[in-house]
C-alpha atoms as one frame of an Amber mdcrd trajectory, in Angstrom:
protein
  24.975  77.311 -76.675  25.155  80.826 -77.619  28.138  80.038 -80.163  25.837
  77.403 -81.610  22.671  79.821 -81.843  24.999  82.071 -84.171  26.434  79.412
 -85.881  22.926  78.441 -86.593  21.004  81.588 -87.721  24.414  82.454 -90.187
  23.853  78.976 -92.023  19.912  79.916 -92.062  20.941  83.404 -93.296  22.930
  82.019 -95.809  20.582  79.840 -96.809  18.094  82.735 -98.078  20.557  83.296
-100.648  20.723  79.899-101.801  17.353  79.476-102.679  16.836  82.709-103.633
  14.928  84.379-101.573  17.068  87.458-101.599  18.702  90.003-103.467  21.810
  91.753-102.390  21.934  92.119 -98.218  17.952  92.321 -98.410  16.524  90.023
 -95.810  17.139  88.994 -92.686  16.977  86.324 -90.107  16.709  85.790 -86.628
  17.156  82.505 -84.139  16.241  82.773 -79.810  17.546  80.914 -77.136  14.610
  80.655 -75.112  16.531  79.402 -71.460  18.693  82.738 -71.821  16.095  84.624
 -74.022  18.978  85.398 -76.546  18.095  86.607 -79.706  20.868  86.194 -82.888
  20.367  87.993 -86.146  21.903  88.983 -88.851  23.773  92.464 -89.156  22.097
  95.381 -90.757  23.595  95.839 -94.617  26.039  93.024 -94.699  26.247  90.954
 -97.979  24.912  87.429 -97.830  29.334  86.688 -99.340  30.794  88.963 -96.188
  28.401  87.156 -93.518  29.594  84.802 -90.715  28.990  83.327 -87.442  31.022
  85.952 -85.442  29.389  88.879 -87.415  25.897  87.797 -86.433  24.729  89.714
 -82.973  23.178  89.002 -79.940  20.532  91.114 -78.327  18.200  90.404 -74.948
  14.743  90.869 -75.863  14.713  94.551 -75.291  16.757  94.979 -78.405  20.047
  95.599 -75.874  23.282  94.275 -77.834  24.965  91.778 -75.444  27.377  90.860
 -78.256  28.395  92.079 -81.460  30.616  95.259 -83.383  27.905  95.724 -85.992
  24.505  96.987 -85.899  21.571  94.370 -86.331  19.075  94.126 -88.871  16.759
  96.885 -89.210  14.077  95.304 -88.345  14.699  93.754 -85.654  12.210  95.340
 -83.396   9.991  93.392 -85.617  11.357  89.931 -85.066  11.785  91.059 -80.705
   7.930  92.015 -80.876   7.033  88.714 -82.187   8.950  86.552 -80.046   7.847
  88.603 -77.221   4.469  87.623 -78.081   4.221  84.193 -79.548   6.094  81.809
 -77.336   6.139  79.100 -79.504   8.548  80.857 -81.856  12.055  79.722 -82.330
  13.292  81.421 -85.325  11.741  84.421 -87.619  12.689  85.140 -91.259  11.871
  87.883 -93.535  12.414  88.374 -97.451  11.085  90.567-100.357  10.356  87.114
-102.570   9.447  88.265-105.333   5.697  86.209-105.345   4.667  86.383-101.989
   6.214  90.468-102.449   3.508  90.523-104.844   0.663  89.240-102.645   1.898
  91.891-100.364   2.058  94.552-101.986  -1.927  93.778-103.903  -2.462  93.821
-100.086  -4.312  90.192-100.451  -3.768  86.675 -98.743  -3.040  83.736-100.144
  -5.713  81.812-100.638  -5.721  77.994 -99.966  -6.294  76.733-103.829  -4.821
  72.871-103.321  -3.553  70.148-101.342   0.069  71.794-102.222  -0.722  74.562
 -99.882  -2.996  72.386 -97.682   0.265  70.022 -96.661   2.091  72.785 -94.903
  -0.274  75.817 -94.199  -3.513  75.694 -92.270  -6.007  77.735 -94.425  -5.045
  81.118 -95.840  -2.031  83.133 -95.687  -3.158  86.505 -93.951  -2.121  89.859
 -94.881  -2.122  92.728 -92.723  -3.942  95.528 -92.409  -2.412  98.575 -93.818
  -0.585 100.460 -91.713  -1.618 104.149 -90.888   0.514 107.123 -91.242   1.272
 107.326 -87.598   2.735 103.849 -86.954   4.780 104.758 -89.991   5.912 107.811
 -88.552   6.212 105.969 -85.034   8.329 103.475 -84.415   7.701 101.579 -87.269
   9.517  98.666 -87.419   7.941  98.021 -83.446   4.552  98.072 -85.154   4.926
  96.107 -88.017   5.778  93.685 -85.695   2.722  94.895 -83.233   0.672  94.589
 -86.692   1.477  90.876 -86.994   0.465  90.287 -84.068  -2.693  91.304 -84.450
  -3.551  90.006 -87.426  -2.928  86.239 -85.295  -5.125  87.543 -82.419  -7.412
  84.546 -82.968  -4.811  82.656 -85.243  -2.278  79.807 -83.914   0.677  81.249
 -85.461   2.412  77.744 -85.948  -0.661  76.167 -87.985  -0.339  79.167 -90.658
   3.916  80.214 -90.082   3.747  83.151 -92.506   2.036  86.790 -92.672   2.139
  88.955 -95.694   2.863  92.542 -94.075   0.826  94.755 -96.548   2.586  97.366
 -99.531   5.606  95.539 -97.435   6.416  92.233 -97.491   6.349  88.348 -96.129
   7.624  86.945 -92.867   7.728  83.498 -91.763   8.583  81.663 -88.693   9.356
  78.413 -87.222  10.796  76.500 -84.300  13.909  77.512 -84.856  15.830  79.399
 -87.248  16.090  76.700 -90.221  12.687  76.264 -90.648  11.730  79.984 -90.385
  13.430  79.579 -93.800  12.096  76.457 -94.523   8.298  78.506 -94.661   9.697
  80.835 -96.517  10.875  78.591 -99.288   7.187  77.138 -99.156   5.581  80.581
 -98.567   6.927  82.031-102.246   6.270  78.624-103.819   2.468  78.708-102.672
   2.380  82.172-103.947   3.789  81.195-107.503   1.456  78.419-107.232  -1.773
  80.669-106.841  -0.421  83.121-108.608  -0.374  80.998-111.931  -3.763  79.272
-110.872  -5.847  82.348-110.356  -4.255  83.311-114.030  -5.944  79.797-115.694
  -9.206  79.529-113.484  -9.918  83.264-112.133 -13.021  81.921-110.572 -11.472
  78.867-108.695 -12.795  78.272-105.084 -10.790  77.348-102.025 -10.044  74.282
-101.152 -12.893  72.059 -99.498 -12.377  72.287 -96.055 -12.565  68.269 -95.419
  -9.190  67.906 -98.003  -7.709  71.081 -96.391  -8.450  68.735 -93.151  -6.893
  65.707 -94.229  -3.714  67.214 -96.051  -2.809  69.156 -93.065  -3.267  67.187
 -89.993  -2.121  64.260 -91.368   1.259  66.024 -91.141   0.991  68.090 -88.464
  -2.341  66.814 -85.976  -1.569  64.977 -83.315  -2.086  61.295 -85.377  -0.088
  62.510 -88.093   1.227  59.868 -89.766   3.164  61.204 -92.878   7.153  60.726
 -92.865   8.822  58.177 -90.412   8.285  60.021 -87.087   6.109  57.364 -85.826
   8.501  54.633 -86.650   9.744  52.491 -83.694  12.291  50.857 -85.435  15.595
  51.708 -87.959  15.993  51.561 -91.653
């Protein structure tokens, strides 16, 4: 399982740099094994080219190596923090994308503009609060991670599967490790998105709440009905 768990979060590493997500060895994800509560992420520094299943590493959810040469990501405590405190979590990714970068860095979510955004995020995309010169000087990738957190206090974390860390950048998350990537593909699309509207229409409202309703849950409520999930038979 653990061979498979690596195998996984290399292909969902890898696929950063397909869609362009990532520049150079910038970016990182991450994959758990919730029986064993195995963690697999990507090593600190190695080009997306150079990457592979048996370079990926394995930590317990202390941050203790239990396999691997190389040392993991850098942030790392980031990605233990949040599956230490969000259950649901299978898989965490984290870019600079150059849009939802942006919305970082203007330290400002991402509003909900259109049924685009509706379909796969539940309201806004939040951004943290800025971070004070002692968790900097802490241990700062623990409390970025801590800072997440917070900022989904009274949030379900896998109705809105992306933060904007602010003057930082985005993370996403999902049930496992492909579709932590998977939000982040959407995340920097919904940023270009808004991005470009606020440009045309700077005084453009959120979306009504009865569309954001009906866009959302009838993908992910419990009577969802979009796609072929709720298909009995075979096409």
């Amino acid at each position: 399982m653990l061979e498979e768990l690596k195998e996984e979060v290399c292909r969902a590493n890898l696929e950063l740099k397909e869609q362009n997500l990532v520049l150079y060895s910038w970016g990182n994800v991450s994959g758990i094994d919730r029986k064993n509560n195995i963690i697999a992420i990507k090593p600190s520094g190695v080009a997306y080219d150079q990457l592979t299943p048996e370079k990926i590493i394995l930590l317990d959810l202390d941050g203790k190596i239990v396999e691997g040469s190389l040392n993991p990501s850098s942030d790392t405590p980031t990605h233990l923090e949040l599956y230490r405190r969000f259950a649901a979590l299978g898989g965490v990714c984290h870019t600079h994308s150059k849009y939802a970068t942006m919305w970082a860095q203007a330290c400002k979510c991402i509003p909900c503009l259109g049924t685009t955004h509706a379909d796969y995020f539940y309201g806004a995309v939040p951004v943290t609060a800025v971070m004070d010169s002692g968790l900097i000087k802490g241990d700062y990738e623990l409390n970025t991670g801590r800072i997440i957190a917070d900022t989904f206090k009274d949030r379900d974390p896998m109705q809105v599967p992306a933060v904007l860390v602010a003057n930082h950048g985005p993370f996403t998350w999902g049930k496992n490790a492909a579709s932590a990537v998977e939000s982040a593909v959407v995340l920097e699309e919904v940023a270009r998105i808004a991005f470009g509207t606020l440009l045309i229409n700077p005084a453009i409202k959120d979306i009504d709440t009865i569309l954001l309703d009906k866009h959302y849950l009838r993908k992910h409520g419990k009577d969802a009905y979009y796609g072929q999930k709720n298909r009995q038979d075979t096409i």
